[in-house]
Structure formats: structure tokens, C-alpha cells
C-alpha positions in Angstrom: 90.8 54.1 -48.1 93.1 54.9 -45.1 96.1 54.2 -47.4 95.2 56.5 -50.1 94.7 58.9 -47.5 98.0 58.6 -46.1 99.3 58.2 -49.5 97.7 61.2 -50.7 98.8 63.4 -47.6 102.2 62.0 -48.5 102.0 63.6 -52.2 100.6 66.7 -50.7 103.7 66.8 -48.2 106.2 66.2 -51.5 104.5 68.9 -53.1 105.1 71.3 -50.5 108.5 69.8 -50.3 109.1 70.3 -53.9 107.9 74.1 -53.6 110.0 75.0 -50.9 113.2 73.5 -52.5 111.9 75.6 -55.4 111.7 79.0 -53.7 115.0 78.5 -51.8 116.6 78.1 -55.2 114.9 81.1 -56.6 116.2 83.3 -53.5 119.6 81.9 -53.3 120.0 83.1 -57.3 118.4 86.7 -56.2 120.9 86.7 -53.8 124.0 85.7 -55.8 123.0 88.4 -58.7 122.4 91.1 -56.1 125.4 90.2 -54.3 127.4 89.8 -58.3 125.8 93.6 -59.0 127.1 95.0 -56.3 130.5 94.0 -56.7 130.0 95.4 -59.9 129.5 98.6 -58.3 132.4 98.3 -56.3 134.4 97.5 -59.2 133.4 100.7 -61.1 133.8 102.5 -57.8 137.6 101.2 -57.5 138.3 101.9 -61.3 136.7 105.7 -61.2 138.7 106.2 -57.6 142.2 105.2 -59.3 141.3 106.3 -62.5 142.3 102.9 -64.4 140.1 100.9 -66.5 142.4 98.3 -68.6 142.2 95.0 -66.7 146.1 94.2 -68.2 147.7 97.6 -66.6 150.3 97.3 -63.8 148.5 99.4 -61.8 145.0 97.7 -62.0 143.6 97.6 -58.4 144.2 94.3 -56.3 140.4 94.4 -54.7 139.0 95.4 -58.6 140.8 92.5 -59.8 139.9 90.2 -56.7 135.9 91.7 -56.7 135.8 90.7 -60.4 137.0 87.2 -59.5 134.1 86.9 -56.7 131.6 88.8 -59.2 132.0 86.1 -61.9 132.3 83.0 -59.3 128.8 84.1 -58.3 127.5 84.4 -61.6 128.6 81.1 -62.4 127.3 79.5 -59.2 124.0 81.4 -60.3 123.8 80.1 -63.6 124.3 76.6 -61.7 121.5 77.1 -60.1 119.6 77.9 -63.0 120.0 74.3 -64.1 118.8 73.2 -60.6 116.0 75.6 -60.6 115.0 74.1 -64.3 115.1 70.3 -62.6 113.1 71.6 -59.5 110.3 72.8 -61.6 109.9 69.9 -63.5 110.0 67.8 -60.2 107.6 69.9 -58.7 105.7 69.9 -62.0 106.1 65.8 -61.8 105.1 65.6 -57.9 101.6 67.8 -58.8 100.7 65.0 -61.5 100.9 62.7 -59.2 99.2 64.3 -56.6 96.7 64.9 -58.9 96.0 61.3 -60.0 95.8 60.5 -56.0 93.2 63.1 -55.6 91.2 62.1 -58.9 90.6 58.5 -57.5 90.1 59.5 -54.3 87.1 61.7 -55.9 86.2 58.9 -57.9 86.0 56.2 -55.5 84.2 58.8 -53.3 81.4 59.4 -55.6 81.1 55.9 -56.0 80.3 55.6 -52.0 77.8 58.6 -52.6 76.2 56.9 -55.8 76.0 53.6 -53.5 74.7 55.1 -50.9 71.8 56.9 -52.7 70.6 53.5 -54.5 70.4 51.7 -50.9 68.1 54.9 -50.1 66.1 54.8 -52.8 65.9 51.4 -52.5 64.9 51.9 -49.0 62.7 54.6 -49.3 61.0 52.0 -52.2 60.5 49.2 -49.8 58.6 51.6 -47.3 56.7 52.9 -50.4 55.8 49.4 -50.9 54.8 48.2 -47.4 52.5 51.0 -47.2 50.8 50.2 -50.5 50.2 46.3 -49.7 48.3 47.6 -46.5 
């Protein structure tokens, strides 16, 4: 019994484990699309201060063209994450299951000690019936 407790505090840990991987993901791809928006901003902002739009024109602003670069660089490190955010869940998914099974024969072998218990009661409390009747 002590090592399925440990065992099962151990898939509980992995769990939580699993969860906070999972929400560190999730914020780290808010972050990079807030961060890839406002770039954005600042790109519109450049082109609408110089009054240039075409990407190919001599003139195209430096920082436009060096905001875009950074814009889409977090956009792909975001979709990146996406793929690890897809593995994390189903890791996560995977370490529940397990926990799960832990926890089921944990319960089972539990009622077992309760159903056990009850029949060396009864049987008990049968005996004492017993004795008082033969007297």
C-alpha cells in the first residue's frame, strides 16, 4: 500500500508538472502574438509617418523593415509552440490516465479492506449472537 501511495502522489506530482509546462506554453504564445501585434502597430505607425507602403521602395523605413523581420520571427516561434502546446496536452492528457488507473486500484483495493473488514464484523457480531443464545 505505501508504494502505491508514493506511486500515486508521484502521478499526481507529474500531473501538476504536466499542467504547469502546459500553461507556461500557453502564456509564452500570448506573449509572442501580443508582442508580433504590436510590432504590427509600429509597422503601420512607421509606414503612415513616412507615407510609404511598398516593402520594395528605396525609401522603405529601416525599423519598418527590421519590426517586420522581428514580427514574423515571433510568429514563427509561436506557431512552434503551437506544436509543443499540441504534445503537452496530450502528455498531460497521458499523465491523467495514468493517474487515474493509480487512483482506481487504490479505490478498489480500498473497498476490498472495507468489504473485509465488515465480514470479520459480522462475523463477530455473529459469534456474540451465538454465545448468548447457547446460554
Amino acid at each position: 500500500m505505501k508504494t502505491r501511495d508514493s506511486l500515486i502522489r508521484l502521478k499526481r506530482f507529474q500531473v501538476d508538472d504536466k499542467r504547469r509546462q502546459l500553461a507556461q506554453i500557453e502564456t509564452m504564445i500570448a506573449e509572442f502574438n501580443r508582442m508580433a501585434d504590436e510590432l504590427d502597430e509600429q509597422i503601420r505607425s512607421e509606414q503612415e509617418r513616412v507615407g510609404i507602403n511598398d516593402v520594395g521602395h528605396f525609401a522603405y523605413p529601416t525599423f519598418a523593415k527590421a519590426a517586420a523581420t522581428r514580427r514574423d520571427n515571433l510568429k514563427n516561434s509561436a506557431h512552434e509552440l503551437d506544436d509543443q502546446l499540441e504534445r503537452a496536452h496530450d502528455e498531460l492528457n497521458e499523465a491523467i490516465g495514468e493517474l487515474k488507473k493509480f487512483e482506481q486500484l487504490e479505490e478498489r483495493d480500498q473497498q476490498r479492506e472495507r468489504s473485509a473488514q465488515e465480514v470479520a464484523e459480522q462475523d463477530e457480531l455473529d459469534e456474540i449472537a451465538a454465545r448468548a443464545r447457547s446460554r
